[in-house]
LUMVEX-788779 format. One line per 8 residues: their letters; for each residue x, y, z of C-alpha. Coordinates in steps of 0.1 Angstrom, whole numbers. Each point is the difference from the previous one (the first is absolute). Layout:
<rs>
a> X/Y/Z  ...
</rs>
This chain:
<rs>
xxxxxxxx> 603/-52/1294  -31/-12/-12  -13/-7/-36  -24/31/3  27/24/11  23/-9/-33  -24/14/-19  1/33/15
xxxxxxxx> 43/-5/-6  -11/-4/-40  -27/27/2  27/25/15  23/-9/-32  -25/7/-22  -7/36/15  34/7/-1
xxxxxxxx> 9/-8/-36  -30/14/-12  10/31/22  31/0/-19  -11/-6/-35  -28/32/10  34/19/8  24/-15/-31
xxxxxxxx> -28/13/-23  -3/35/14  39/5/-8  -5/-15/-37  -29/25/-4  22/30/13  31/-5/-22  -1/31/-17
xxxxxxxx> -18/21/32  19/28/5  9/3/40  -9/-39/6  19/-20/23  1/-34/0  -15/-21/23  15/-31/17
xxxxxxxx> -17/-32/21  12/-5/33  -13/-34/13  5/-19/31  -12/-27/22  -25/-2/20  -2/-13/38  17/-35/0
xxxxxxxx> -22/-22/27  21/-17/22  -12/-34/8  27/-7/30  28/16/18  34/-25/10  27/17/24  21/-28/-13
xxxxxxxx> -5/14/-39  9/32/-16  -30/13/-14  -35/-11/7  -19/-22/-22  -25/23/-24  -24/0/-31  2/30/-22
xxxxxxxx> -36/18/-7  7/10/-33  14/34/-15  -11/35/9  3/29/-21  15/27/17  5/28/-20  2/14/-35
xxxxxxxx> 28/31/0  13/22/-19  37/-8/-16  17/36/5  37/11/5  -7/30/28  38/11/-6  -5/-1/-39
xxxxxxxx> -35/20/7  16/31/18  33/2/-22  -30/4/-31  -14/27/16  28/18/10  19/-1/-31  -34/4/-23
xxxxxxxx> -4/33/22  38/9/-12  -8/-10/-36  -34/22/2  24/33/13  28/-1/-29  -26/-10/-25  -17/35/11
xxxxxxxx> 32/17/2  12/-8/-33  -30/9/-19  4/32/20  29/6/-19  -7/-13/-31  -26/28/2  20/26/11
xxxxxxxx> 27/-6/-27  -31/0/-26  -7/34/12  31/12/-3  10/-13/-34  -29/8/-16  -29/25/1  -25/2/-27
xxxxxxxx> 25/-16/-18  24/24/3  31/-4/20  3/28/31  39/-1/-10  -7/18/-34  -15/26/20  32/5/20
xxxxxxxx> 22/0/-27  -23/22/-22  6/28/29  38/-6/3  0/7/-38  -15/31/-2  22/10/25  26/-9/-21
xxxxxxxx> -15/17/-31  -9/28/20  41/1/11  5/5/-39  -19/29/-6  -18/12/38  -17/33/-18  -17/-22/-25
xxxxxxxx> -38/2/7  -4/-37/-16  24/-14/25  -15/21/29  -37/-12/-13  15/-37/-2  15/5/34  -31/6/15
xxxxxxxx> -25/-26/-22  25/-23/14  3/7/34  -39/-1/1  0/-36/-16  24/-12/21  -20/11/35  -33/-13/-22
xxxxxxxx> 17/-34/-3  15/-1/37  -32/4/14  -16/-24/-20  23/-28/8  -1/10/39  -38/4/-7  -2/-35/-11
xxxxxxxx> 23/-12/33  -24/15/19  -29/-17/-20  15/-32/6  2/5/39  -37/6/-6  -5/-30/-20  18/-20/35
xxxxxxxx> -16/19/24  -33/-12/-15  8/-42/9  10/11/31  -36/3/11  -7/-34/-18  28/-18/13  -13/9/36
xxxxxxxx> -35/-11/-7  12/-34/-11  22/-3/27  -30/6/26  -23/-24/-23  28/-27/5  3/5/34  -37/-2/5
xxxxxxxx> -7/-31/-20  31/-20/20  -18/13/33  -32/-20/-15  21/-31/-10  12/-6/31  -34/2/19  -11/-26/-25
xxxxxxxx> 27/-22/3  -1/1/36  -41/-8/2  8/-28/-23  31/-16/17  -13/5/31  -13/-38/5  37/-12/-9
xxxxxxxx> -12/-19/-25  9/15/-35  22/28/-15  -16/28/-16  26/-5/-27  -12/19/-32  -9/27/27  35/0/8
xxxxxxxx> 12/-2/-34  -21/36/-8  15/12/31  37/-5/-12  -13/17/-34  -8/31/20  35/-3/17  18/-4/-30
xxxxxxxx> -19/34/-15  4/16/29  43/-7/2  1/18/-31  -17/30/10  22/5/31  21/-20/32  -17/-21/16
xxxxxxxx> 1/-27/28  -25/-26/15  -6/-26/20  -27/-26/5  -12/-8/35  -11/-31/11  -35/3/-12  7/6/-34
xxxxxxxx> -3/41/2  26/18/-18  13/36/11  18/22/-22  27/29/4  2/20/-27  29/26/0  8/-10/39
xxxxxxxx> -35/13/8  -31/-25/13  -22/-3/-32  -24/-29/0  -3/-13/37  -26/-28/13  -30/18/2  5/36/-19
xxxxxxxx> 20/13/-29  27/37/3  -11/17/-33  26/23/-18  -18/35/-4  10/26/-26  8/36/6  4/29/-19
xxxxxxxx> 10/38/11  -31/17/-1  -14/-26/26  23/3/27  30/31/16  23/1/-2  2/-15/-37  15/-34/-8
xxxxxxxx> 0/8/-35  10/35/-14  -19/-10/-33  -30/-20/12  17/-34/-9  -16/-29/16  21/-11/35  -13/-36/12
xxxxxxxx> 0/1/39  -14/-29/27  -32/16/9  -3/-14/36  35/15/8  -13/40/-14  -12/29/23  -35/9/-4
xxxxxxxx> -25/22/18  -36/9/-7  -15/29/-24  -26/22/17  -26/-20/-25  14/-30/21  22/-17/-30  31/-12/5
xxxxxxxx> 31/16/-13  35/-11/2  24/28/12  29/-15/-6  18/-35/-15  35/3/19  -2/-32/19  -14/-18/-28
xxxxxxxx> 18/2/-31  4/-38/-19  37/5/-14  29/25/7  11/11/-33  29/15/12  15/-37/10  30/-10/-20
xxxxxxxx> -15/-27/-26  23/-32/3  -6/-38/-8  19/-6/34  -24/17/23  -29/-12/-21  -14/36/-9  -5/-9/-37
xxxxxxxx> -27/-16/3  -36/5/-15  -11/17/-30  -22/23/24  32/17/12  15/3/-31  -27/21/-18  4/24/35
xxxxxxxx> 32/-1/-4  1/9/-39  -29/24/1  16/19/31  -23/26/21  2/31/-25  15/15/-30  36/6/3
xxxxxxxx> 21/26/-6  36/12/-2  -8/17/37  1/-37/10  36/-7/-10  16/34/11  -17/9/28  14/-30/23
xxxxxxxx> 18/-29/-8  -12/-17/28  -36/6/-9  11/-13/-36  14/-30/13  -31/-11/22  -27/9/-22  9/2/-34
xxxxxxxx> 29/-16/-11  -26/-36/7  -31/12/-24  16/-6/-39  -29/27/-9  7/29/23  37/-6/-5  0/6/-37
xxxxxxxx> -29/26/6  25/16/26  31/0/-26  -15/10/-31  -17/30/16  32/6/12  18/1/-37  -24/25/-10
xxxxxxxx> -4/21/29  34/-1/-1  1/11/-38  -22/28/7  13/17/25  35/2/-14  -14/10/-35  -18/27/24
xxxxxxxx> 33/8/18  17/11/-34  -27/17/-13  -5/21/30  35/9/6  5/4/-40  16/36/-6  -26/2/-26
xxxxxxxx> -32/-8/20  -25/26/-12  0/14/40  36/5/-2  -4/16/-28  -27/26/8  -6/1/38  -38/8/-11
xxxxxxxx> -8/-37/-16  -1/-13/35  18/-27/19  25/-16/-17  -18/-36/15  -31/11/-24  21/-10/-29  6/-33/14
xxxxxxxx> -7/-30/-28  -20/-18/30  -23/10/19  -21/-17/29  -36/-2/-6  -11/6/38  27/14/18  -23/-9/33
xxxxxxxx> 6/-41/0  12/-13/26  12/-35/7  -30/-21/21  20/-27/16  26/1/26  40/-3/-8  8/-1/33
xxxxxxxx> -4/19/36  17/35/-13  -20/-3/-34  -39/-9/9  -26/2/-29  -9/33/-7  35/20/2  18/-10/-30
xxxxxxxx> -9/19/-34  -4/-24/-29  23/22/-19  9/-14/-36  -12/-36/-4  -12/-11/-30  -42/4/7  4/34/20
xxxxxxxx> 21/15/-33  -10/16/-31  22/16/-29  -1/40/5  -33/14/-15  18/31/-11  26/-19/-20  -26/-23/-16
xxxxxxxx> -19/29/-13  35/15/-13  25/-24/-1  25/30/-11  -6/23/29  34/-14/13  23/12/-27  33/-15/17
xxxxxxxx> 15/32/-11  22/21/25  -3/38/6  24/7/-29  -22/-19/-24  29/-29/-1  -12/-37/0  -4/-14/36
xxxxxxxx> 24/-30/-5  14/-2/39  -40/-13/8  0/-20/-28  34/-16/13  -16/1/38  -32/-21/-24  21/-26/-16
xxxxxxxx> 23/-6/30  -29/-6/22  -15/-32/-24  36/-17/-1  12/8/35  1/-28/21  -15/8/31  -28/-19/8
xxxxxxxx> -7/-36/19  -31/-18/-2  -7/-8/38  25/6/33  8/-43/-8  16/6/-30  35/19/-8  4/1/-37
xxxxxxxx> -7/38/-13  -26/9/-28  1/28/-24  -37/7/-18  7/-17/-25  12/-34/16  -26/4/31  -31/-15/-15
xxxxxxxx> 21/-30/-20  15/-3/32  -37/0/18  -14/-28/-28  30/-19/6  -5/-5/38  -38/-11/-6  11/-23/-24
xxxxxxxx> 30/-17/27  -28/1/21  -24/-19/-18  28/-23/-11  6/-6/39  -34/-6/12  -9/-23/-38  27/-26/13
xxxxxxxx> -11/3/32  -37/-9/-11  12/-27/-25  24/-12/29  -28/1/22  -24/-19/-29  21/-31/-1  -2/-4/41
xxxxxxxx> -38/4/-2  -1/-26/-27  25/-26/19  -20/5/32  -35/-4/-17  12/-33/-14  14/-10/32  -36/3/13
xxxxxxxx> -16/-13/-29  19/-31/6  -16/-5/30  -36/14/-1  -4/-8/-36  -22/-26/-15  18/-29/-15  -30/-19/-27
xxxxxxxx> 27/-25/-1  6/-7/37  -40/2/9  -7/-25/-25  25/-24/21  -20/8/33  -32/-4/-18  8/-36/-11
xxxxxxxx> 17/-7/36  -33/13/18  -20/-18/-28  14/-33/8  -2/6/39  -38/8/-7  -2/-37/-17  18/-14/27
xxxxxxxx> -19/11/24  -31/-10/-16  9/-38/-9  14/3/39  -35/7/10  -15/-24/-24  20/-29/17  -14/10/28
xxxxxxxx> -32/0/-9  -1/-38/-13  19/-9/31  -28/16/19  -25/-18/-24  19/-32/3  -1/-4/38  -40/12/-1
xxxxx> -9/-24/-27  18/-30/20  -14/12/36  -28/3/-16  -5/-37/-14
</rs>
């Protein structure tokens, strides 16, 4: 090799290390960037030049050209990467479902600062009082104030269940829009990562580390597997369904009952749905309107959640899951236990929506029952008053309702009276305006006592379960401690789960850390190694040089 061609062999050093002090100091100036990666030198030789070939030798004889560069990568654990997402996505649905709960046992306990259980036992002590003494018009008055604050409170409890499915419904929307966004903004990265490591000569490497940002956000939000081809795109299933794909992105559309029949929502609640997978025909203005979403719905709610099957995962699925797809009511517990099962017993909203309106549907039809077949309901009395059912202490304020969802097959929307729930029920009008026009006296003017015995046996007898899972009986008065009491094991179950789940995030994340963290220490050792290559390289060529200068000056003369 001649004296000309060692300097090219120095030259390539100096490229190199200067290469890899450019790369040291971009890690040192992204210690504390959120998302970074750090980057690594790969270096290599370049083509030895083989100055002769011997049969009778091993090898042939060569001169190396110098180094080469080859590549500056990323320093990622792929297996670490997908167990972050996954369990960050699990984290993301308990820490929903908890707070869920939380809320629910806020609404519960307290209202306006007043606990719904004083309400309760208000009305099961005028009953008592009214046991004492039934013909007294202050305990027939106090019988009916207190019924009508007890049905004031109920409602405003379930009123502010139903505010809180509100309050979910309305992320729902946003969660899907930043879904899409994140799809469409990986889409971009990998065309730009593509164009630029096209030529196979660098790594688009902070691309990629914004790209993994977008991956991480988007594991939390739902399941999701990728992979990367061999041009550097990455495609993304989201749910089991084709989301971001080489050249186009699958947006999630959202769907509410008045836009499409039959409804997917009996209360207008937000449904997210794969747009490419829905029906749709044109208007006669030419529009397009989607029919129907059958084919395309993102989750089914109505899969058993389990950590085994991975189906808790993504904070997305948990707020459907919480918020449910209307309000419940006691119809949804006794009508099937199937139905139950399948699409209630999963939502922690509509479950307790489903069992407290049961308590007091419950309360007021059998308060209803004994006052109607009282021997001294004013009808009984005089045949003229009217039906004995007009002296009812509960009435329903529009006798019309009916249920607008499906129970099952037999029990389609539309054929099931509302009957007694909590927001189709008011307290009779007629006993409001004359709270003693049920005197709970008999024909012979005696005190009524065998209804006021029927009364009192009805709050203590035990005859009530919350849902068709559980066996242990309720009376009225044990049934709503009983309620609070399964919200609270509840929350208890799903806060260890979270916390459980908390400490695996954390382990994992400093797993990765480890490995795609910044070390100041560590680049500060590579930075003095390439330093001194740099130097070497440069006295290397500098020898050279006077060598060169040398055999000149003396040719020369």
């Amino acid at each position: 090799m001649s004296l000309m061609a060692n300097l090219y062999v120095g030259q390539s050093g100096l490229q190199t290390s200067q290469n890899a002090l450019n790369t040291t100091a971009h890690n040192m100036s992204n210690v504390d960037t959120e998302g970074y990666t750090r980057q690594q030198v790969s270096q290599g030789t370049r083509a030895y030049q083989t100055l002769e070939k011997r049969y009778d030798c091993i090898a042939p004889k060569q001169i190396g050209t110098g180094v080469n560069y080859n590549k500056c990568k990323q320093v990622r654990s792929e297996f670490l990467d997908v167990s972050y997402r996954q369990e960050s996505g699990r984290l993301a649905f308990y820490d929903v479902s908890t707070k869920a709960l939380e809320e629910i046992e806020d609404q519960l306990q307290e209202m306006n600062g007043t606990e719904f259980a004083d309400s309760l036992n208000n009305l099961w002590v005028s009953v008592q009082e009214l046991a004492k003494d039934p013909c007294s018009a202050v305990n027939q008055s106090a019988l009916v104030t207190r019924a009508n604050e007890f049905l004031t409170r109920a409602k405003s409890v379930y009123n502010g269940l139903v505010a809180y499915q509100e309050n979910l419904d309305s992320t729902v929307e946003i969660m899907v829009k930043d879904i899409n966004s994140i799809g469409d903004k990986i889409r971009q990265l990998n065309e730009d990562i593509v164009y630029i490591e096209s030529g196979r000569q660098e790594k688009a490497n902070d691309l990629r580390d914004e790209r993994n940002t977008l991956l991480d956000k988007l594991g939390e939000y739902g399941k999701i597997e990728y992979t990367e081809d061999v041009f550097g795109n990455i495609t993304v299933l989201f749910e089991g369904s084709s989301f971001v794909t080489t050249d186009h992105v699958n947006h999630i559309g959202i769907i509410t009952t008045e836009h499409v029949e039959p409804p997917e929502s009996p209360v207008g609640y937000a449904t997210p749905y794969w747009e490419y997978a829905a029906k749709t025909e044109l208007d006669e203005y030419g529009n397009k309107v989607i029919t129907s979403i059958a084919g395309g719905h993102l989750y089914n709610l109505e899969t058993t959640i389990s950590t085994t099957t991975n189906t808790d995962i993504g904070k997305l699925k948990a707020v459907l899951l919480a918020r449910g797809d209307h309000n419940a009511t006691y119809h949804d517990i006794v009508e099937d236990e199937n139905y139950y099962n399948s699409n209630i017993a999963q939502s922690v909203i509509m479950n307790v929506q489903a069992e407290f309106d049961q308590m007091i549907h419950a309360i007021m039809t059998t308060i209803n029952d004994v006052l109607i077949n009282a021997e001294s309901n004013p009808a009984t009395l005089d045949n003229t008053a009217g039906l004995p059912s007009d002296f009812a202490l509960f009435v329903e304020a529009n006798p019309t309702d009916q249920l607008t969802y499906d129970i099952n097959d037999e029990k389609p929307a539309g054929t099931i009276s509302t009957g007694f729930t909590i927001m189709n029920t008011q307290v009779n009008p007629k006993l409001i305006q004359d709270p003693t026009l049920f005197t709970f006296r008999t024909i012979d003017g005696g005190e009524d006592t065998a209804t006021m015995t029927a009364l009192k046996e009805a709050f203590t007898k035990e005859d009530y379960i919350l849902n068709p899972n559980v066996s242990t009986r309720n009376s009225f008065v044990t049934y709503y401690n009983s309620l609070v009491s399964q919200v609270a094991n509840s929350g208890d179950v799903y806060k260890s789960i979270q916390q459980a789940q908390e400490e695996t995030v954390s382990a994992v994340s400093s797993g990765r850390e480890q490995i795609v963290g910044v070390s100041s220490d560590e680049e500060l050792e590579f930075m003095i190694m390439f330093q001194n290559a740099y130097n070497a390289s440069s006295r290397y060529i500098n020898v050279v040089s006077e060598m060169l200068e040398h055999l000149v000056s003396t040719l020369g003369s």
